[in-house]
C-alpha positions in Angstrom: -5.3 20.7 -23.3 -2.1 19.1 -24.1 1.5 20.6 -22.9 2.3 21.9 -26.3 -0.8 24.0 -26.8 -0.8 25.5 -23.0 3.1 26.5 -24.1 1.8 28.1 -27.2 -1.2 30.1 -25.1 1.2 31.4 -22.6 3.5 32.4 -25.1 0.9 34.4 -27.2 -0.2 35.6 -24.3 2.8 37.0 -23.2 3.8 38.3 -26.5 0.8 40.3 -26.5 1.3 41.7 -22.7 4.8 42.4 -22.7 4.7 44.2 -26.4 7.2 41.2 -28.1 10.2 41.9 -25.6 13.2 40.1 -25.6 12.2 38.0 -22.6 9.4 36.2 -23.6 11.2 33.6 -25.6 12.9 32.7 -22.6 9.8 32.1 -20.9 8.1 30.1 -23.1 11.4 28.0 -23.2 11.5 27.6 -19.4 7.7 26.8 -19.1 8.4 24.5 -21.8 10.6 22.3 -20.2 8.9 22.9 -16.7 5.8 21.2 -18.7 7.0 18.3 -20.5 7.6 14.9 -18.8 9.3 12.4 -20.2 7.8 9.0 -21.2 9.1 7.3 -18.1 8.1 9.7 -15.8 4.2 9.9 -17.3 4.8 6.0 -17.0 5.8 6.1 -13.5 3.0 8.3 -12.5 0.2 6.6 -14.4 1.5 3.3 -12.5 1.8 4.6 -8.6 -1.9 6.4 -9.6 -2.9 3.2 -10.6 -1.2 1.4 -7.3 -2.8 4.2 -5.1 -6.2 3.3 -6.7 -5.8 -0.5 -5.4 -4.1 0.4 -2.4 -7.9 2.6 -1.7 -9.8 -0.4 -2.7 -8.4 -2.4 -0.7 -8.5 -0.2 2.5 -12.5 0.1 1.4 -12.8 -3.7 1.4 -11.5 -3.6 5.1 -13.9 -1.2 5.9 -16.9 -3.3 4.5 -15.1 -6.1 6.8 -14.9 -4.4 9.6 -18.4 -3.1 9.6 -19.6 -6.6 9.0 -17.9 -7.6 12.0 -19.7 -5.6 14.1 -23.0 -7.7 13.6 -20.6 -11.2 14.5 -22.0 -13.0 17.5 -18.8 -15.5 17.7 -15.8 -13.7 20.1 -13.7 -15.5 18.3 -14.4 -14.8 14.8 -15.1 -11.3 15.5 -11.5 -11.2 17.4 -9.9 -12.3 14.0 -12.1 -10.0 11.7 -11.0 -6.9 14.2 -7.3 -7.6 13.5 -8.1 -7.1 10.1 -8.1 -3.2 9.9 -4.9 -3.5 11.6 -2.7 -5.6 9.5 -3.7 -4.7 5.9 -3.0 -1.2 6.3 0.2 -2.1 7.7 0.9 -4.8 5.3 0.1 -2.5 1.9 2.3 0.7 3.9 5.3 -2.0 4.1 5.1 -3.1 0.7 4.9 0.2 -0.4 7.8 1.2 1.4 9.7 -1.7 0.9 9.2 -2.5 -3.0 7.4 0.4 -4.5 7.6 -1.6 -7.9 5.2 -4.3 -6.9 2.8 -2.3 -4.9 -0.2 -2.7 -7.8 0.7 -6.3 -7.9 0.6 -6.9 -4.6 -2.1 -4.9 -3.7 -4.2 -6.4 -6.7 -3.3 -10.0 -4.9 -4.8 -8.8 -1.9 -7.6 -7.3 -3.5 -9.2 -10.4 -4.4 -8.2 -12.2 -1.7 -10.2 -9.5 0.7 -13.5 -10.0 -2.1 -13.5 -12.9 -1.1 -12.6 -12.6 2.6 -15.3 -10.3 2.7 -18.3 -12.8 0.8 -16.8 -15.1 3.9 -17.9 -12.9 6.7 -21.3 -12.0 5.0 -21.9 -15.2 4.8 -20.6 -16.0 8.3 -23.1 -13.2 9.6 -26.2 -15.0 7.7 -25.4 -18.1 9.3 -25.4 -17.0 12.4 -28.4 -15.1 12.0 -30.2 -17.8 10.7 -28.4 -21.6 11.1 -32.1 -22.9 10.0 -31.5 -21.8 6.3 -28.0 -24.3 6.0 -27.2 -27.6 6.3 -24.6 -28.1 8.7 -24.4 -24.7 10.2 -21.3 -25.8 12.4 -19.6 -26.7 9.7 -20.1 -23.8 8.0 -19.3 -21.4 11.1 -16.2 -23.5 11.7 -14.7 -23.2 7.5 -15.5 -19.9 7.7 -13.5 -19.0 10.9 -10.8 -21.2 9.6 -10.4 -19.4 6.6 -10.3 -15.8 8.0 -7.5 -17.0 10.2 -6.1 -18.7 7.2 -6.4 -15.0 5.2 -4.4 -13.5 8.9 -1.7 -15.6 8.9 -0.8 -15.1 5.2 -1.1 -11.3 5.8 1.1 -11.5 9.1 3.6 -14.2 7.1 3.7 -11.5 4.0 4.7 -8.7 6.7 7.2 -11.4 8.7 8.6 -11.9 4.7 8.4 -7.9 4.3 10.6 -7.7 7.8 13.4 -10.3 6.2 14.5 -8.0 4.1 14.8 -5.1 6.4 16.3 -6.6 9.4 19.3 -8.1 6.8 20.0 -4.0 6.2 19.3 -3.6 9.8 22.2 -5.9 11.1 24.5 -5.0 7.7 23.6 -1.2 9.3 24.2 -2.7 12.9 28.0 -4.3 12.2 28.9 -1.0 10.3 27.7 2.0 12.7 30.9 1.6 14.7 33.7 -0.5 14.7 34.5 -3.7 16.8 35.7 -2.8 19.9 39.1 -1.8 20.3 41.4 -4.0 21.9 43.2 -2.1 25.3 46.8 -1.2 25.3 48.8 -1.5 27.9 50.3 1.7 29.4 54.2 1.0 30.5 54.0 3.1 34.1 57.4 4.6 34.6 
């Protein structure tokens, strides 16, 4: 039901119950404007709904990760796939604080970069379950640890970029939360 025809109902509806009194016009004036949203604001919801959405995806793409982790027979690559639930998470909560306005971008970036993270470690797993079905299984184990570390340190850079910006506002904060010491005066003793 769209925001003009739930104005009209209530107003009908409240003509009818309160026998046409005087006050009823002011209602339906004040529900009206509770109701409508501007442009901007139906904008800026339909975007941070839409930012949310990746933002979910992404957090279930770490959770596909991580539970293909747990079948990893390499310590090391199951080290680096562990770290993962910890620094995405971290990493999409940052950008959202930080820059609000590229949250769906950023999270869309990441998106496709976990899709493919994720093909990485299934494949990994395979691998290791059965080297006999590749050529070069090594080789294969070794690119595909290389490139979940690769997928770590971007995320860890992204957050290192992320901090940048707030430890410039922290020492701006830091030089104006009290002033430089003041210098001592000499007392004259008489």
């Amino acid at each position: 039901m769209s925001s003009l025809a739930a104005i009209a109902v209530v107003f009908i509806v409240m003509m009818i119950l309160l026998d046409g009194v005087a006050a009823v016009p002011r209602l339906a004036i004040s529900t009206g404007l509770a109701m409508w949203r501007s442009p901007a604001q139906i904008s800026d919801d339909s975007y941070n709904d839409d930012a949310e959405d990746k933002v979910r995806s992404c957090r279930r793409i770490v959770d596909e990760i991580s539970s293909q982790g747990h079948s990893l027979h390499s310590a090391s690559m199951k080290s680096l796939v562990q770290q993962i639930p910890k620094v995405v998470p971290d990493l999409l909560d940052r950008v959202k604080r930080a820059s609000p306005s590229s949250l769906y971008s950023s999270a869309s970036q990441l998106e496709g970069h976990l899709r493919s993270l994720s093909g990485v470690v299934s494949t990994y797993c395979d691998v290791e379950e059965h080297p006999s079905y590749y050529k070069q299984p090594d080789e294969v184990l070794l690119e595909g640890e290389q490139a979940t570390r690769r997928f770590l340190d971007f995320a860890v850079d992204s957050i290192r970029l992320i901090n940048q910006g707030d430890l410039a506002e922290y020492r701006a904060n830091l030089a104006t939360v009290a002033p430089p010491e003041m210098p001592v005066l000499a007392i004259e003793e008489k």
